[in-house]
C-alpha positions as CSV (number, residue, x, y, z in Angstrom):
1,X,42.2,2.2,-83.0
2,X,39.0,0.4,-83.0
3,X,36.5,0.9,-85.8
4,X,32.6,-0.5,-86.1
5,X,31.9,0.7,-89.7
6,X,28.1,0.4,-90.2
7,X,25.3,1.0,-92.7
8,X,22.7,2.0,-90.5
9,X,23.9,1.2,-86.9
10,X,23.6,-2.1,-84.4
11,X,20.9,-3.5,-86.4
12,X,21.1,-7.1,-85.4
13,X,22.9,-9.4,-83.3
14,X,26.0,-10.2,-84.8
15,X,27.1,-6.5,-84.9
16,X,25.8,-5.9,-81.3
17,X,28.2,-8.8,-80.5
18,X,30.8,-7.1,-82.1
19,X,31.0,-4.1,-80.5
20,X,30.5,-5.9,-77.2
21,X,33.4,-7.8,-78.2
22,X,35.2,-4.4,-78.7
23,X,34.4,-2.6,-76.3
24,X,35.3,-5.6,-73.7
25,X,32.8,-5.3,-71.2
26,X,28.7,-5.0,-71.1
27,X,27.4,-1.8,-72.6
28,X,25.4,-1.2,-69.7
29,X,29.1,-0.3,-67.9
30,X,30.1,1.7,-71.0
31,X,29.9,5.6,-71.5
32,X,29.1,6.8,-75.1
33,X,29.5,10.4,-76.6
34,X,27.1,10.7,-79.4
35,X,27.7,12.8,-82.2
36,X,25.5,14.4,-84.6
37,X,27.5,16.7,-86.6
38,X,27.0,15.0,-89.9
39,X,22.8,15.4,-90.3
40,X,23.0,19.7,-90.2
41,X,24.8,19.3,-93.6
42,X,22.3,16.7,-95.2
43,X,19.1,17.6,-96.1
44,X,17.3,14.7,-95.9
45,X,18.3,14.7,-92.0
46,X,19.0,17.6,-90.2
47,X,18.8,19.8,-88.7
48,X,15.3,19.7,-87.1
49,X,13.8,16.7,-85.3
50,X,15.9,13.7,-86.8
51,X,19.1,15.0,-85.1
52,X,17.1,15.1,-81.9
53,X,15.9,11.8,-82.2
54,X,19.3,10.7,-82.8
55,X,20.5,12.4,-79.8
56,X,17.7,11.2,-77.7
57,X,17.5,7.5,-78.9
58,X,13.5,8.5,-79.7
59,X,11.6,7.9,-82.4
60,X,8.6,9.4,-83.3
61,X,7.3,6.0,-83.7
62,X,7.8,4.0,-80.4
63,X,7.8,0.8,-82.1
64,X,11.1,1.8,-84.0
65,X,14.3,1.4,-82.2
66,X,17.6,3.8,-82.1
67,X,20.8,1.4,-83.3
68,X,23.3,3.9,-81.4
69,X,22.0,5.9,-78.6
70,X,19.2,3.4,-77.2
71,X,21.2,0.4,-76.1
72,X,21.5,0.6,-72.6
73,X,24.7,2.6,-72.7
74,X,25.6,3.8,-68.7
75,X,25.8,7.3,-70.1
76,X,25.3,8.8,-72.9
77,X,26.6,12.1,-74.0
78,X,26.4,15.2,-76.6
79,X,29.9,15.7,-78.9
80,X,29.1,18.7,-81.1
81,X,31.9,19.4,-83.3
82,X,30.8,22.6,-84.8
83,X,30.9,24.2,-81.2
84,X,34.4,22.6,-80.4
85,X,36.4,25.6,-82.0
86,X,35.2,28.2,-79.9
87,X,36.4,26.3,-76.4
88,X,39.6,25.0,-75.1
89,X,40.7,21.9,-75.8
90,X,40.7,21.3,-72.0
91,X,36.8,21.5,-72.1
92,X,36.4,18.4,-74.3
93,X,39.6,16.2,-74.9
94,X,39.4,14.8,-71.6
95,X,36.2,13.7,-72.2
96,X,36.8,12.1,-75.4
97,X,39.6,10.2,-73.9
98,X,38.1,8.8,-71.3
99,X,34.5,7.6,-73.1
100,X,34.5,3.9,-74.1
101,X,32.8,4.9,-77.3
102,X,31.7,7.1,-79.6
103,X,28.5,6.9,-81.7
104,X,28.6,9.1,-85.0
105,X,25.7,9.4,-87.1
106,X,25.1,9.3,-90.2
107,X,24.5,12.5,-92.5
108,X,27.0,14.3,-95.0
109,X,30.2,12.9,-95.4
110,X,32.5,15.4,-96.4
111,X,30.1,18.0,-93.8
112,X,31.4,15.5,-91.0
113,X,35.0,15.3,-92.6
114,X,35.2,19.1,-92.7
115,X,34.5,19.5,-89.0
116,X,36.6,16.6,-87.5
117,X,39.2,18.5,-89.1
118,X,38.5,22.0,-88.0
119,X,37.6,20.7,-84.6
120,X,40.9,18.7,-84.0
121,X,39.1,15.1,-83.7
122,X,41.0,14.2,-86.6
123,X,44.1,14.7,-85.4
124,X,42.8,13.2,-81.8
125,X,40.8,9.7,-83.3
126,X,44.1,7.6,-83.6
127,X,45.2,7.8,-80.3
128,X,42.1,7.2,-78.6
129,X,41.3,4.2,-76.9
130,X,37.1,4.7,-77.4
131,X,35.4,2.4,-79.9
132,X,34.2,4.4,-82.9
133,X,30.9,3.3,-84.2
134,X,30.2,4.9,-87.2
135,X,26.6,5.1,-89.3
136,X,26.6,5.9,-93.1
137,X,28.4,9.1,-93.6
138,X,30.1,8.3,-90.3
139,X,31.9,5.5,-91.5
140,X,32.1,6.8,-94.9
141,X,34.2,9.9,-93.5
142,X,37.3,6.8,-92.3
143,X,37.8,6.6,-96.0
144,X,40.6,8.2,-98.2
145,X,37.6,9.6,-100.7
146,X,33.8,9.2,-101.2
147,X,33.9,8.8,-104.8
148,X,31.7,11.6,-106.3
149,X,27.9,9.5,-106.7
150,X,28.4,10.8,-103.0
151,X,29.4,14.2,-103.0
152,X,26.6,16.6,-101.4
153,X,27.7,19.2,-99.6
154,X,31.2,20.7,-100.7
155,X,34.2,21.1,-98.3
156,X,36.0,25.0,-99.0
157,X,38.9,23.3,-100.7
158,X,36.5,21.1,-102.8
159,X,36.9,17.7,-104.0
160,X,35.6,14.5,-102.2
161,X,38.6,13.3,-100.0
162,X,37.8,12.2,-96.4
163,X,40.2,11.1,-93.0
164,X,42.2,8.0,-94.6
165,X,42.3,6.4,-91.3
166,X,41.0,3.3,-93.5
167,X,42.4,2.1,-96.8
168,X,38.9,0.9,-98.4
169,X,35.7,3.5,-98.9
170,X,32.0,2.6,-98.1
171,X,29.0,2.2,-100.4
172,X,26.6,2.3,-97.6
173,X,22.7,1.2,-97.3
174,X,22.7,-1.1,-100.5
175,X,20.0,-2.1,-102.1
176,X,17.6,-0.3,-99.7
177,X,14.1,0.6,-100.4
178,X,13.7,3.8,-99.5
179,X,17.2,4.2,-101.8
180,X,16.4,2.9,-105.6
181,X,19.8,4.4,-106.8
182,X,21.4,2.2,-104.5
183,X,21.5,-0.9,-106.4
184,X,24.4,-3.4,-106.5
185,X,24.8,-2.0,-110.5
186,X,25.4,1.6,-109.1
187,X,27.8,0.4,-106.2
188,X,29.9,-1.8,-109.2
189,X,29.9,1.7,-111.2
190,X,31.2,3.6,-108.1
191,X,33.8,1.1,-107.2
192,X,35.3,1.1,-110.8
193,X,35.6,4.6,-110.0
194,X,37.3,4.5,-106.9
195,X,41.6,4.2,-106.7
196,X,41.5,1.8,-103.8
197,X,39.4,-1.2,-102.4
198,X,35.9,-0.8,-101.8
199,X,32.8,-2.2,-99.6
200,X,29.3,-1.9,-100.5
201,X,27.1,-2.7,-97.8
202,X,23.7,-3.1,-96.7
203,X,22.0,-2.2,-93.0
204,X,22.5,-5.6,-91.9
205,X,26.5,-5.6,-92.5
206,X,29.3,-3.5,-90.8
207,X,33.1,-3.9,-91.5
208,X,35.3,-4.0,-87.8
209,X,39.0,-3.0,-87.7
210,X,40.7,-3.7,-85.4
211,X,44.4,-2.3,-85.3
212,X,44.4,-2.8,-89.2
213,X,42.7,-6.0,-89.3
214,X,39.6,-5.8,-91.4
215,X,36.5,-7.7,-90.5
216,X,33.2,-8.1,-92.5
217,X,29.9,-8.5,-89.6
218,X,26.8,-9.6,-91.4
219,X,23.5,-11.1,-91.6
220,X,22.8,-9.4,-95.0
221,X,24.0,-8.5,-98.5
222,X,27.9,-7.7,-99.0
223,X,30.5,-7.4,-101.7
224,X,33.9,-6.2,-101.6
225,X,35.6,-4.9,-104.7
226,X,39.2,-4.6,-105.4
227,X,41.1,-1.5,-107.9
């Protein structure tokens, strides 16, 4: 399984070389399934007109680029997890298995975590051959828990564990303006916290694994804290 664990997307050029690296050919001869589950249970992002400009790849300012959908993918396609229940597997499995990646935005962890699960990606993700590229809550959900400074929406069963298809968890978008709570103070607090390893990252820094093998990509700020 390979995994492009982001912040806030392909924001510069060492992560888009990355996933070209990953996917192992131009993304102009790759086919992408977007998905867009996680934004309809955060309320800063969906639903509404952010989870169509995700879907999309436009902004409502055209001077703003999307760092998953508008890339120059070959195809690009809609994944909607919530709707995946209610058809056969037969609809959308083949599909899945034969896209070279899949874009997951970013949204509410546990939200996303909850559908994978009922949907039956979860069980699907580690035999696929597709790049994941994950943004914010959709790199968060690889995780074995969230740690509860991120805990939004709540999963039936409660508590704040996610896929543990990774053995490290994700302080995402560090030290970001638009985020003052997000300080490198707050991420030291949350990893002391945590049971296992942890990243905090900024938008300029994703974390690639690659059958096991972690990575650090970035031309920003980074720390990696151990239990």
């Amino acid at each position: 399984m390979k995994l492009l664990l982001t912040s806030a997307g392909i924001n510069n050029k060492s992560i888009h070389d990355a996933l070209v690296d990953m996917l192992g050919k131009p993304i102009a001869d790759s086919n992408a399934l977007c998905i867009p589950t996680a934004m309809y249970g955060h309320p800063w992002v969906g639903p509404g007109v952010k989870a169509w400009q995700f879907i999309s790849g436009i902004s409502e300012n055209p001077m703003v680029k999307n760092p998953m959908v508008d890339l120059g993918w070959k195809s690009v396609g809609v994944l909607e997890l919530t709707a995946l229940p209610s058809i056969n597997q037969d609809r959308w499995v083949p599909l899945v298995r034969e896209t070279d990646v899949l874009l997951v935005a970013g949204g509410d962890a546990l939200y996303l975590c909850h559908w994978m699960r009922q949907s039956g990606l979860a069980d699907l993700l580690p035999s696929l051959q597709a790049v994941y590229v994950g943004m914010s809550a959709g790199s968060m959900v690889m995780a074995p828990n969230i740690g509860e400074f991120f805990v939004g929406w709540t999963p039936p069963t409660g508590g704040d564990e996610t896929l543990s298809l990774v053995d490290f968890a994700i302080f995402p978008h560090l030290d970001h303006e638009m985020l003052p709570g997000n300080t490198m103070a707050a991420a030291e607090r949350w990893a002391a916290g945590m049971k296992g390893p942890t990243y905090a990252i900024d938008d300029q820094t994703a974390i690639k694994v690659v059958d096991g093998t972690v990575e650090v990509v970035s031309e920003g700020n980074w720390k990696h804290f151990l239990p």
